[in-house]
C-alpha positions as CSV (number, residue, x, y, z in Angstrom):
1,X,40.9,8.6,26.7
2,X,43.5,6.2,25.5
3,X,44.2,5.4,22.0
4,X,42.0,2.0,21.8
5,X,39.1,4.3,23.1
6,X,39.6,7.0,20.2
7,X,39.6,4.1,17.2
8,X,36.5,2.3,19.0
9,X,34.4,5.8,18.7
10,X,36.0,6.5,15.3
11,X,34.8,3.1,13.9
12,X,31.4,3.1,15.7
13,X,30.6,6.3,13.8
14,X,31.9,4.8,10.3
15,X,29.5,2.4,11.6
16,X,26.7,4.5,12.0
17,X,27.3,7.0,8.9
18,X,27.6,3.6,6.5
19,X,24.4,2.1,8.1
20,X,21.0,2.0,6.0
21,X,21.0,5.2,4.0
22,X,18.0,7.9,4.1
23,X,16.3,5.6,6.1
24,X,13.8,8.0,8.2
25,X,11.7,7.2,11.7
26,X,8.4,5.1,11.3
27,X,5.5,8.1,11.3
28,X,2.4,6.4,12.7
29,X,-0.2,7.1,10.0
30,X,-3.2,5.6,12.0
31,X,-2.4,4.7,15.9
32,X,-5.8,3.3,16.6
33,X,-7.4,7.1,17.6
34,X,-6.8,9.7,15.5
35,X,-7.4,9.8,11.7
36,X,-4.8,13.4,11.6
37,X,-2.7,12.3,9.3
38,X,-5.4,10.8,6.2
39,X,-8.4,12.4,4.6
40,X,-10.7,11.3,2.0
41,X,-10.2,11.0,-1.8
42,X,-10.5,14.5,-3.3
43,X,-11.5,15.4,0.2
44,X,-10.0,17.8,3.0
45,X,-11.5,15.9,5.3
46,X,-11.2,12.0,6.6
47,X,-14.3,9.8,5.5
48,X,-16.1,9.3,8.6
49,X,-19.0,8.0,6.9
50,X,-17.3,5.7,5.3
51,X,-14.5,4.4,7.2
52,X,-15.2,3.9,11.4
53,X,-12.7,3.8,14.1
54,X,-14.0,0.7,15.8
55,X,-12.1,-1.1,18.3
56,X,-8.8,0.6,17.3
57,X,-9.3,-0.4,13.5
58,X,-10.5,1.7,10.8
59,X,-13.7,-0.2,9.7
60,X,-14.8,0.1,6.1
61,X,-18.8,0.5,6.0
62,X,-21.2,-1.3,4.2
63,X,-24.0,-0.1,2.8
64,X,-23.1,4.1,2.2
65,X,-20.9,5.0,-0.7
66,X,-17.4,3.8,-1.7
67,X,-15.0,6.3,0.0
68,X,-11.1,5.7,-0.6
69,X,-8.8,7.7,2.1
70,X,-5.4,8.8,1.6
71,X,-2.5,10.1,3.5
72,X,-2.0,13.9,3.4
73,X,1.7,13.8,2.5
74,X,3.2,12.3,-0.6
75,X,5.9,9.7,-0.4
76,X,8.6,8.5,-3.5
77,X,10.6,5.7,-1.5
78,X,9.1,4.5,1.4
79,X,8.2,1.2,3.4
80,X,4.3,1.2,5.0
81,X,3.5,-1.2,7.0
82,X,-0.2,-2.6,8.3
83,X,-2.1,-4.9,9.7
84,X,-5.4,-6.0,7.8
85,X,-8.4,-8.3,7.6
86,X,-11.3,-8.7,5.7
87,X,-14.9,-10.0,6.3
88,X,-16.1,-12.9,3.5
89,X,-15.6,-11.6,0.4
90,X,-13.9,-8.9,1.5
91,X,-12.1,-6.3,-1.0
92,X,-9.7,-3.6,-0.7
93,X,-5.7,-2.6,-1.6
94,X,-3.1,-0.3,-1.1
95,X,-2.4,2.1,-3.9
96,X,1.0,3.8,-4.3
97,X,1.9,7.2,-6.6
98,X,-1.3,8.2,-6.2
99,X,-2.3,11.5,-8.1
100,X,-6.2,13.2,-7.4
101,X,-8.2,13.7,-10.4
102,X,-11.6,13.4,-11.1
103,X,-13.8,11.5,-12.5
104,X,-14.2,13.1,-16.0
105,X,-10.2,13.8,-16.1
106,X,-9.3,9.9,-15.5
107,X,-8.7,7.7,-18.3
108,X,-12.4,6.3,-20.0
109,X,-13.9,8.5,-17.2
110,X,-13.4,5.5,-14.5
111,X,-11.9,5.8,-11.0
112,X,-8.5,7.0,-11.6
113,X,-7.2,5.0,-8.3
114,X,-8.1,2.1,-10.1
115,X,-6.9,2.2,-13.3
116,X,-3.7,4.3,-13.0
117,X,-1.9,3.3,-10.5
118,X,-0.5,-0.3,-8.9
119,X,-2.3,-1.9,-6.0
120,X,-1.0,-4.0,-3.6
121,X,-4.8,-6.5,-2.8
122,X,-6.3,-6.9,-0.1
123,X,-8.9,-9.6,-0.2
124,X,-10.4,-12.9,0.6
125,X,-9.0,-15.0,-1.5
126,X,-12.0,-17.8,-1.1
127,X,-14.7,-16.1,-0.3
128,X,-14.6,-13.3,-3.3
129,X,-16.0,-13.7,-6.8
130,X,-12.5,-13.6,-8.8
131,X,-10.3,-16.5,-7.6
132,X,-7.7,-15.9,-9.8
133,X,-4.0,-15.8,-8.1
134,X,-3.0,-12.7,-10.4
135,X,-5.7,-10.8,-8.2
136,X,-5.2,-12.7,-4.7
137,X,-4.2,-11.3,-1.9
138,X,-0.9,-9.3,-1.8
139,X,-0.9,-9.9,-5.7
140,X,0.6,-6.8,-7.4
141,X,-3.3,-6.8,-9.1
142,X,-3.8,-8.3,-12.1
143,X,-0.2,-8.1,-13.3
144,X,2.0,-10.5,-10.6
145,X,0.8,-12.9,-8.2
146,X,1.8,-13.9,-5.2
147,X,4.6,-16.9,-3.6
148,X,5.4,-18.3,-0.7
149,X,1.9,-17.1,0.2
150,X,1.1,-17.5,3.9
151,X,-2.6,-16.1,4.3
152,X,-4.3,-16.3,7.6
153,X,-8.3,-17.4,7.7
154,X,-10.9,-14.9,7.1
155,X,-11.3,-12.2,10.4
156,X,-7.7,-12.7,11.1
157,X,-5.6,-9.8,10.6
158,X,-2.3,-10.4,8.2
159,X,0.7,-7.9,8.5
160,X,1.6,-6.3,5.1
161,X,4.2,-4.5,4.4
162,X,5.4,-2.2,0.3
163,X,8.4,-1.1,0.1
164,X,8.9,1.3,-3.0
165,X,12.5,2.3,-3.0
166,X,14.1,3.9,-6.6
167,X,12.0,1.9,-8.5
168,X,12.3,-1.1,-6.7
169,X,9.0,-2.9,-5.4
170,X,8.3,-5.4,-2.8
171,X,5.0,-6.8,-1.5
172,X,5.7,-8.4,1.9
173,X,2.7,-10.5,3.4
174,X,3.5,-12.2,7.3
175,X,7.0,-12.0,7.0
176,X,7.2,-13.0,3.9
177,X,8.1,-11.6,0.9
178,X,6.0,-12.7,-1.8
179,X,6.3,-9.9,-5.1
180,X,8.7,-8.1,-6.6
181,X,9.5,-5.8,-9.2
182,X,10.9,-3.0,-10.8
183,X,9.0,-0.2,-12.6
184,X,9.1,1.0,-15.8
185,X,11.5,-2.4,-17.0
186,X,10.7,-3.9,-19.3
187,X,9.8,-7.5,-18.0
188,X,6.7,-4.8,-16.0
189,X,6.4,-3.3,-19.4
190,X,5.3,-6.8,-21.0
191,X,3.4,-7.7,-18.2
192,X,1.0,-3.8,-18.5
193,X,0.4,-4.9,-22.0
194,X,-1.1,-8.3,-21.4
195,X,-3.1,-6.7,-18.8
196,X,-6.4,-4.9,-17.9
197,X,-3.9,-1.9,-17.7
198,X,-2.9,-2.0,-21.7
199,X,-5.1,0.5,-22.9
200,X,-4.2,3.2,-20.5
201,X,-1.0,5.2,-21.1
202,X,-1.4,6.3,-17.8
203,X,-0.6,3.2,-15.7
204,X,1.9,3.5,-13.7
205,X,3.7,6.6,-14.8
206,X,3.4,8.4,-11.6
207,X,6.6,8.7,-9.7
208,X,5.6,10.0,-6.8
209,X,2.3,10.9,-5.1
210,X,-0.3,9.8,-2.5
211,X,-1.2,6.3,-0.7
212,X,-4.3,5.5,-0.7
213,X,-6.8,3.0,1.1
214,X,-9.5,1.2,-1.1
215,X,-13.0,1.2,-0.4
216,X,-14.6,-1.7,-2.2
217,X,-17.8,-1.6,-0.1
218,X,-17.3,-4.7,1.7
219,X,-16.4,-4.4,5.6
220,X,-12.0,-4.2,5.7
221,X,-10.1,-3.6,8.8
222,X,-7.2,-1.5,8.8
223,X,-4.8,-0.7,11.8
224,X,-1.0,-0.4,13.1
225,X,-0.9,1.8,9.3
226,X,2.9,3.7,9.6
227,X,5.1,4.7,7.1
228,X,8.6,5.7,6.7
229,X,10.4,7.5,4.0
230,X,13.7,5.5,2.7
């Protein structure tokens, strides 16, 4: 091995040590099949009841009660990705930091996964009862809504993608990005207080936890969901 080989190895590992840092492998969360890896809200178990593997999607269900799923590991900085779409009027989000509690230990004795942690929506923006671009699809809900929005026709599936990584927060709809923001600053901060969210000294004040799927009980489908930690 000559001296040109030697530097060539030397800088391709500077290379590869000075690449993307703590950057893990994509873990397949839902490969079309198996529901492994998730389980219901407050549950051991996945929602089958609920949630359907149809056609390698998970289908939410109409008609039986709302059932959220989660994953079964807990994530700080991470990237998910999905692939989504929604019937008319269709309703659903990601949640992020997600810690279990029950009903009567939430805040006003509400559905903690709505009211203490931030959602990235899932919805049909036309076809659902609240228009409102602060609660569109891929909005951060009810506190930042989306730009550059490219959002494809009811029964189409979109490809969404959070990143959370040290406190900065990116909503990414169809290769776009189209949100971001930084928690706990205090641009966020103003933002909580104008908000749905003002009342709740809970909001937000997770810094690690679960993600979790929303059941809205109209018919959502899910699939392609992986994550990797960052």
């Amino acid at each position: 091995m000559n001296i040109r080989h030697i530097c060539l190895l030397a800088s391709l590992g500077f290379m590869a040590m000075a690449g993307a840092p703590g950057k893990g492998k994509w873990v397949t969360l839902f490969d079309g099949k198996s529901v492994a890896k998730l389980r219901g809200y407050m549950m051991d178990s996945f929602p089958s009841q609920a949630w359907k593997v149809e056609d390698g999607a998970l289908v939410a269900q109409t008609g039986v009660p709302n059932v959220d799923f989660l994953t079964r590991d807990t994530y700080k900085n991470f990237e998910l990705s999905l692939d989504w779409a929604v019937s008319k009027g269709g309703n659903s989000g990601v949640f992020y930091y997600v810690v279990e509690k029950s009903r009567h230990e939430s805040h006003n004795g509400n559905s903690p996964n709505w009211l203490d942690n931030p959602e990235m929506q899932i919805l049909d923006d036309i076809g659902f009862n609240d228009t409102a671009a602060i609660r569109s699809a891929s909005s951060l809900y009810d506190l930042i809504s989306p730009v550059n929005k490219r959002l494809k026709p009811v029964g189409e599936f979109n490809n969404a993608r959070l990143i959370v990584d040290h406190g900065h927060v990116e909503h990414w709809l169809n290769g776009v990005k189209v949100v971001e923001y930084d928690l706990g600053s205090p641009a966020l901060k103003e933002l909580i207080a104008r908000s749905k969210f003002k009342d709740n000294p809970n909001f937000a004040q997770s810094t690690d936890g679960f993600i979790m799927f929303q059941h809205h009980g109209q018919k959502v489908w899910l699939k392609n969901i992986r994550v990797r930690s960052l």
